[in-house]
C-alpha positions in Angstrom: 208.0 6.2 98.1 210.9 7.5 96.7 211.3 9.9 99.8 210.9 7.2 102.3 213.7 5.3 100.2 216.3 8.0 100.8 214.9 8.4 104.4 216.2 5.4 105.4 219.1 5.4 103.8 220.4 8.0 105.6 219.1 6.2 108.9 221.7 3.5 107.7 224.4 5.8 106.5 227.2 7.6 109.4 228.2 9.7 107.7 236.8 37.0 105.9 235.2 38.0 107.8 236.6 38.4 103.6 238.0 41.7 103.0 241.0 43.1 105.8 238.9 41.5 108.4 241.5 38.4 107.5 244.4 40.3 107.3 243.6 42.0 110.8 243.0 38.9 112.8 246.1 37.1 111.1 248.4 40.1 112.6 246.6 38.8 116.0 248.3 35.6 115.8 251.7 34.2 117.6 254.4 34.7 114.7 255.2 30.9 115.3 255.2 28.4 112.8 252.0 26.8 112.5 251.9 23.3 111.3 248.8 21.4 110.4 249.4 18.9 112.5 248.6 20.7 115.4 244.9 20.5 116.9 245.7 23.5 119.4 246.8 25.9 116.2 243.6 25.3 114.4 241.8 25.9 117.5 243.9 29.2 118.3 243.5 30.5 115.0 239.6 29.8 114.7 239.5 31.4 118.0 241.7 34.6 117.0 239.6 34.9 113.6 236.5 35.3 115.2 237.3 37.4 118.0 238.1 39.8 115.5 235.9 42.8 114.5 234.3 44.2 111.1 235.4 47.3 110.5 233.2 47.2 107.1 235.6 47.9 104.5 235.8 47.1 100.7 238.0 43.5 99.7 242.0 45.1 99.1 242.5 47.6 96.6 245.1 46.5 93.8 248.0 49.4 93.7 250.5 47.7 91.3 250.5 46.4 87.7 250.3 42.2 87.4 253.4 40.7 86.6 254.0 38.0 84.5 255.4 35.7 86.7 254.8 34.2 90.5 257.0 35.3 93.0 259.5 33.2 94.6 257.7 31.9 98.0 260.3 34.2 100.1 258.6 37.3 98.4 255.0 36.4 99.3 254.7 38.0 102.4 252.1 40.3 103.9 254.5 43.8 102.6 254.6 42.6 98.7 253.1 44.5 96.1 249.5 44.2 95.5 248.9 43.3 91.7 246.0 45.1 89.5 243.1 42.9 88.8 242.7 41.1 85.7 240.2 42.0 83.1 237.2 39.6 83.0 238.1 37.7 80.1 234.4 36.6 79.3 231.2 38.0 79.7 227.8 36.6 78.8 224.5 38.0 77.7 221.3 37.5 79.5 219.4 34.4 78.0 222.8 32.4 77.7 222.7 29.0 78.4 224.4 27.6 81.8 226.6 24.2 81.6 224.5 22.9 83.8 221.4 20.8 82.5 218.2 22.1 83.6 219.1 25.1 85.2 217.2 28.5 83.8 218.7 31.1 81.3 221.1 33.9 82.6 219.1 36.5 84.3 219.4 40.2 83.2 222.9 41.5 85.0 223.2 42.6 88.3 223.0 45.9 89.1 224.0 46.4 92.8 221.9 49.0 94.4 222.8 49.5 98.1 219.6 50.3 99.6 218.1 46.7 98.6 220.3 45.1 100.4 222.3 44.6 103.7 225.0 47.0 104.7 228.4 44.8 103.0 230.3 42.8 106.1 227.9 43.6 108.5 225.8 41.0 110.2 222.4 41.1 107.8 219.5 42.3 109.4 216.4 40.3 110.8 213.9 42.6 110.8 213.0 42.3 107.3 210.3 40.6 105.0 212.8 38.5 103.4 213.9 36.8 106.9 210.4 36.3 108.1 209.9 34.5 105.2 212.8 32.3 105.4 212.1 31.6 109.0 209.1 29.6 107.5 211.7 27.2 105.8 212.6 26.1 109.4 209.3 24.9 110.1 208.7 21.0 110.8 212.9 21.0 111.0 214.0 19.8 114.4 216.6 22.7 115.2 218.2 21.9 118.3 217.9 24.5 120.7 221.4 25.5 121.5 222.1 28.5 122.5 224.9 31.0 120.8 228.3 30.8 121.6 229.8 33.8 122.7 231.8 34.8 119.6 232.5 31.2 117.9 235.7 30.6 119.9 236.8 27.6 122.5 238.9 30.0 124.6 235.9 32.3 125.6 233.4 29.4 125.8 234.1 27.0 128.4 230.4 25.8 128.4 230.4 25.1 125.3 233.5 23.2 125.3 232.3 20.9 127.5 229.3 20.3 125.5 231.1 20.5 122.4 230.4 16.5 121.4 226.7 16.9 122.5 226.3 20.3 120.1 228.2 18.7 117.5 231.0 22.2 117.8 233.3 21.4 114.8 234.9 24.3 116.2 236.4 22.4 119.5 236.6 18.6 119.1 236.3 18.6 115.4 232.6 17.0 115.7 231.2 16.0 112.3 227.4 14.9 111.7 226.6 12.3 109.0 224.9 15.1 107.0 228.6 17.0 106.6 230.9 16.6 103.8 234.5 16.5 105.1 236.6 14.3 102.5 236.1 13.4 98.9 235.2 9.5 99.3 237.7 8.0 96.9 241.2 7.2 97.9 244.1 10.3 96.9 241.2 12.9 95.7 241.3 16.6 96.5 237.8 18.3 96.2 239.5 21.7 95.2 237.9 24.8 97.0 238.7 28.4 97.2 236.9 31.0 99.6 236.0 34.0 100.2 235.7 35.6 96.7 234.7 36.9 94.0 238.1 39.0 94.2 239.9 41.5 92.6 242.6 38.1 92.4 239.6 35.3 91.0 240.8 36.2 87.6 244.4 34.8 87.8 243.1 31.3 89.3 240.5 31.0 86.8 243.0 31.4 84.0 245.3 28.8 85.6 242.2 26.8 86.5 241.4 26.6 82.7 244.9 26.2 81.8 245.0 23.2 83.5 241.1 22.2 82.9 240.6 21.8 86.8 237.3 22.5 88.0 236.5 24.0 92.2 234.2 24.7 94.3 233.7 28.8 94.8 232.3 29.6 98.5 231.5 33.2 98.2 230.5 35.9 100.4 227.4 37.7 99.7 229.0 41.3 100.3 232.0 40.0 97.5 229.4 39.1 95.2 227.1 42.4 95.2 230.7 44.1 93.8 231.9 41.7 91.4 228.9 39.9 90.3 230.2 39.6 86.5 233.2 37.5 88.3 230.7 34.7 89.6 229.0 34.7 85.7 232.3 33.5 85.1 233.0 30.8 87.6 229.5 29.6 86.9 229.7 29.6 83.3 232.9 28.1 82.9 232.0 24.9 85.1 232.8 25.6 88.5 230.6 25.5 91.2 229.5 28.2 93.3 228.4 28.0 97.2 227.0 29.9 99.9 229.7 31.5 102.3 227.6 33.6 104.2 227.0 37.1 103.9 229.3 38.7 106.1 232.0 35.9 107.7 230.9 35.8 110.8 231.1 32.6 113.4 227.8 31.0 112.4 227.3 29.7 116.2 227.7 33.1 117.9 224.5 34.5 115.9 221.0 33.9 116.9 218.8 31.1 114.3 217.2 34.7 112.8 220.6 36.3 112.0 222.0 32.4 110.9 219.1 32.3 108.5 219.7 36.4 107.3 223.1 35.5 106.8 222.6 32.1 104.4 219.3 33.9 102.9 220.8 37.0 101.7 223.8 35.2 100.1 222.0 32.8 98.3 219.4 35.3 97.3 222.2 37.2 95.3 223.5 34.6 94.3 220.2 33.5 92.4 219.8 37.4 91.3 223.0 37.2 89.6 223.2 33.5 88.0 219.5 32.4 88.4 220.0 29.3 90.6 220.3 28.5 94.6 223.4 26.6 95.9 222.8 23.3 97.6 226.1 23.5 99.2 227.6 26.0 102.3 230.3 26.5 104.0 230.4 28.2 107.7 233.5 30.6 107.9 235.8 29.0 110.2 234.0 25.5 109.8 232.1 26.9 112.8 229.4 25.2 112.9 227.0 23.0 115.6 223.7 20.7 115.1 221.8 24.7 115.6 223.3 25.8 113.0 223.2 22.7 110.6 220.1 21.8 111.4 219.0 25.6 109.8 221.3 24.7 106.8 219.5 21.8 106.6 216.6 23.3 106.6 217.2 26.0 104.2 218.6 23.5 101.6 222.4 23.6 102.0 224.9 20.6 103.3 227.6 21.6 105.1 231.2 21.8 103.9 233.9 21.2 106.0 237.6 20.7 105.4 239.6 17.5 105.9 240.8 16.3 109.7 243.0 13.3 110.0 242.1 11.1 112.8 245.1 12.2 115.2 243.4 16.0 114.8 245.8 17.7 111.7 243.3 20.0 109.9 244.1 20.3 105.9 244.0 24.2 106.5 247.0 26.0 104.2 247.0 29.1 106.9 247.3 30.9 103.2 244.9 33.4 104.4 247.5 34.3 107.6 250.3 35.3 105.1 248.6 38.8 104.4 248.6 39.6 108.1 251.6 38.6 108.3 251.6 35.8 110.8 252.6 33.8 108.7 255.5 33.4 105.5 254.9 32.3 102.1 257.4 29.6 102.7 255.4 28.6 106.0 252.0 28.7 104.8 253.5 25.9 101.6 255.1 24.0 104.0 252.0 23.4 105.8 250.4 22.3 102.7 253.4 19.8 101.7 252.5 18.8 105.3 248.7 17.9 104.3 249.5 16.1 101.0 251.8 13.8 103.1 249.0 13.7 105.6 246.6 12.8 103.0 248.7 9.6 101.9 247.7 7.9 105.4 243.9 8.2 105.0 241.4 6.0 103.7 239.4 8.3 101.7 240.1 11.7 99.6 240.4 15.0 101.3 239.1 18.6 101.2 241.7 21.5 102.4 241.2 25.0 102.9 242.3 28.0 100.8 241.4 31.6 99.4 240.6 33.8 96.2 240.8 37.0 98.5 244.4 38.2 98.2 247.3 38.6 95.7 248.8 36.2 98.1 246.8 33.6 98.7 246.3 33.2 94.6 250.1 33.6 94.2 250.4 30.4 96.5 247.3 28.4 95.0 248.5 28.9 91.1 252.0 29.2 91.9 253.1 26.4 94.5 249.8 24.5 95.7 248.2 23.8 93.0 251.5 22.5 90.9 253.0 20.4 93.6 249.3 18.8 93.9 249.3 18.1 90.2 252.5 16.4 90.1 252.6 14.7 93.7 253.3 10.7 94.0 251.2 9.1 94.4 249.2 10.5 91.9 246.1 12.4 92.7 242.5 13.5 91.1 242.0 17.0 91.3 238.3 17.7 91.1 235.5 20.1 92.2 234.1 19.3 95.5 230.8 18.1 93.6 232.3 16.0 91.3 234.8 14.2 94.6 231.6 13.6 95.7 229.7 12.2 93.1 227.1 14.7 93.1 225.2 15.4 89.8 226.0 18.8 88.8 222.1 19.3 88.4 222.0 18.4 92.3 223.9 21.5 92.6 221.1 24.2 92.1 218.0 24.1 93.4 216.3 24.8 90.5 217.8 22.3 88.5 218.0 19.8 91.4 216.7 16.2 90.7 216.4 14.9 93.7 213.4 15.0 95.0 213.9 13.9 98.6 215.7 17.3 99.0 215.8 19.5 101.3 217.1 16.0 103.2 215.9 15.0 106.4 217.0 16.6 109.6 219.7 13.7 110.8 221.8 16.2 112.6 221.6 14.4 116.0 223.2 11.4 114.3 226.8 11.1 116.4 230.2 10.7 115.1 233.6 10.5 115.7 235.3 13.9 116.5 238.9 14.6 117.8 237.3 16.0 120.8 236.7 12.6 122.4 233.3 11.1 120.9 234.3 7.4 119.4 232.4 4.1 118.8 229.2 3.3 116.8 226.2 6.2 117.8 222.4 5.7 116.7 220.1 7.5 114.9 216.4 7.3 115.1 217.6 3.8 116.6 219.4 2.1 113.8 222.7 2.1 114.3 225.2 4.1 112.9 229.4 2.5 112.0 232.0 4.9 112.4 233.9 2.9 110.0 231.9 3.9 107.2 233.0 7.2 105.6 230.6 9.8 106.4 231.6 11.8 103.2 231.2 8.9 101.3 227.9 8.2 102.8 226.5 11.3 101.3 227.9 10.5 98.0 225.8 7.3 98.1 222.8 8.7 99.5 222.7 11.4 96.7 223.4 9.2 94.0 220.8 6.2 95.5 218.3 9.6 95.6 218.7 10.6 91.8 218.4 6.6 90.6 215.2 6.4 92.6 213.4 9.1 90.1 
């Protein structure tokens, strides 16, 4: 009963590549200022990012000693000096106890062995037992048959594009399903994020992080995690939450279902190795993403996290992670982030914005400038985890210590909704009819809080 409950609420509910692969496709990019305001940039740089290929290396290698204070914004710029990695400053034994209620004991630590696992920041193979197990989790999921794009951009997919409100192609139009979390519901709330990681750089933000007892959200990337696995114990352990971010940053809709479902498996399947517990929460690189791809998300037990677009089209992207290519300054990359909290001022709900652990830089501008000028913005606003903006028990975090037990939710990824792209007005699903006006991250909030009071 409880199952058919949450069912039908959400029938009435709307709702890089990490490593120098970044760097690479930022030096790709016009040297013109890039505002976030402008539909066209985001589009341009998605499209730049994933045209871009792998060439397999490690995440940068520090060269310099830390220093004990940020540089000025004019000196964060693709040519400054790469710090040294802090230590980590804790480390926990196997059998220690999570903060998470519910959730198992630390495992025993990871100890990466290559052979067990894909080659790092390559697309994960298919052709394995683990994969043609996971393919089961698809079953009795109704994944739309879409085919790939051909490399996750709008400039080299003109079909696409003009199916891009059908498909759902966050990518061009900015289409969002009711099952996607875009903005923290409540009004002047930032569900803090960070990408890409674990880093050499982690360290500095999560000392600042507990400086300031803020919490995030940690999308990580499977071939970061197999090298600094004691990193993640940290995150984890110290209360922040930790997501699935794919395994090798690729465009999610230019792989096939098998390679989509290699790439969420083998990230999460680390992840579990190294912490004991699945993330419930996923993030496509580049927020590329279509009702294929969800619908596998969906499927495997992950809701899709986007970041924050205003209705006029401004995405709440920082372009931090174009500073180390060089395509964009220090000064421009903050500027575009002054931009987004003004930006966020004119909505009606909270807001989730885009930004990186990968690079000396893009840490320098998080605990440095963004970060700060967050905290003491007027209005004032809440700073929390992207769990917490959404009201989401922390238990409903992990799978194994997940109390809801309507989840994996149902497949509603064919339910409609408004994108900058053109698609506007009520849409159904399953016939009952869906109101735009009603926030669709907010309608997640409610349907996993509804979910856990049913039990």
């Amino acid at each position: 009963m409880h199952l058919k409950a949450v069912v039908a609420l959400f029938a009435l509910v709307a709702a890089v590549d990490a490593n120098d692969r970044h760097a690479r496709f930022a030096k790709r990019q016009s040297a013109s200022t890039t505002t976030s305001s402008s539909v066209s940039s985001s589009a341009s740089s998605t499209a730049s990012a994933a045209a871009s290929t792998s060439s397999g290396s490690a995440s940068p290698v520090p060269t310099t000693p830390v220093g004990t204070t940020i540089p000025p914004l004019n000196q964060i710029t693709s040519g400054m000096a790469t710090p040294s990695t802090l230590p980590v400053t804790a480390t926990y034994p196997a059998g220690a106890t999570p903060p998470i209620s519910g959730a198992p004991p630390l495992p025993t630590p990871f100890v990466f062995v290559a052979s067990q696992w894909p080659p790092q920041d390559q697309i994960a193979p298919t052709n394995t037992s683990d994969v043609a197990q996971w393919m089961t989790e698809l079953n009795g999921f109704d994944i739309p048959d879409l085919s790939p794009t051909t490399d996750g951009t709008c400039a080299n997919n003109p079909t696409a594009v003009s199916e891009a409100a059908a498909r759902g192609w966050w990518t061009c139009g900015g289409y969002t399903r009711a099952t996607d979390i875009t903005a923290c519901p409540r009004l002047l709330t930032w569900g803090v994020s960070f990408d890409d990681g674990p880093a050499f750089y982690s360290e500095e933000l999560l000392d600042y992080l507990s400086s300031k007892n803020l919490k995030s959200t940690f999308f990580t990337i499977g071939s970061r995690v197999v090298e600094r696995p004691t990193v993640l114990v940290e995150e984890y352990m110290s209360g922040h939450e930790i997501a699935v971010h794919t395994w090798s940053h690729r465009p999610l809709t230019s792989l096939t279902t098998e390679q989509v479902v290699a790439e969420l498996g083998y990230t999460r399947k680390v992840i579990k190795q190294v912490l004991g517990v699945t993330p419930t929460l996923m993030r496509p690189p580049y927020g590329d993403i279509d009702d294929r791809v969800r619908g596998i998300s969906l499927a495997m037990g992950m809701i899709p996290v986007i970041w924050t677009r205003t209705p006029s089209g401004a995405t709440f992207d920082t372009n931090d992670w174009r500073v180390p290519g060089g395509s964009v300054s220090g000064n421009q990359s903050y500027s575009t982030f002054l931009a987004i909290l003004s930006n966020a001022t004119t909505l009606t709900s909270g807001f989730i914005v885009l930004e990186h652990d990968l690079y000396a830089q893009t840490v320098d501008l998080a605990i440095g400038y963004t970060l700060p000028a967050a905290q003491s913005f007027t209005p004032s606003l809440t700073l929390n985890s992207i769990g917490q903006c959404m009201g989401i028990p922390s238990t409903n975090l992990y799978r194994e210590s997940n109390q809801n037990s309507s989840f994996p939710y149902p497949n509603t990824t064919l339910a409609a909704t408004n994108g900058t792209g053109g698609a506007s007005g009520a849409s159904t699903n399953g016939g009952a009819t869906l109101n735009p006006a009603i926030s669709l991250s907010a309608g997640i909030a409610a349907l996993l809080a509804v979910a856990v009071s049913l039990l």
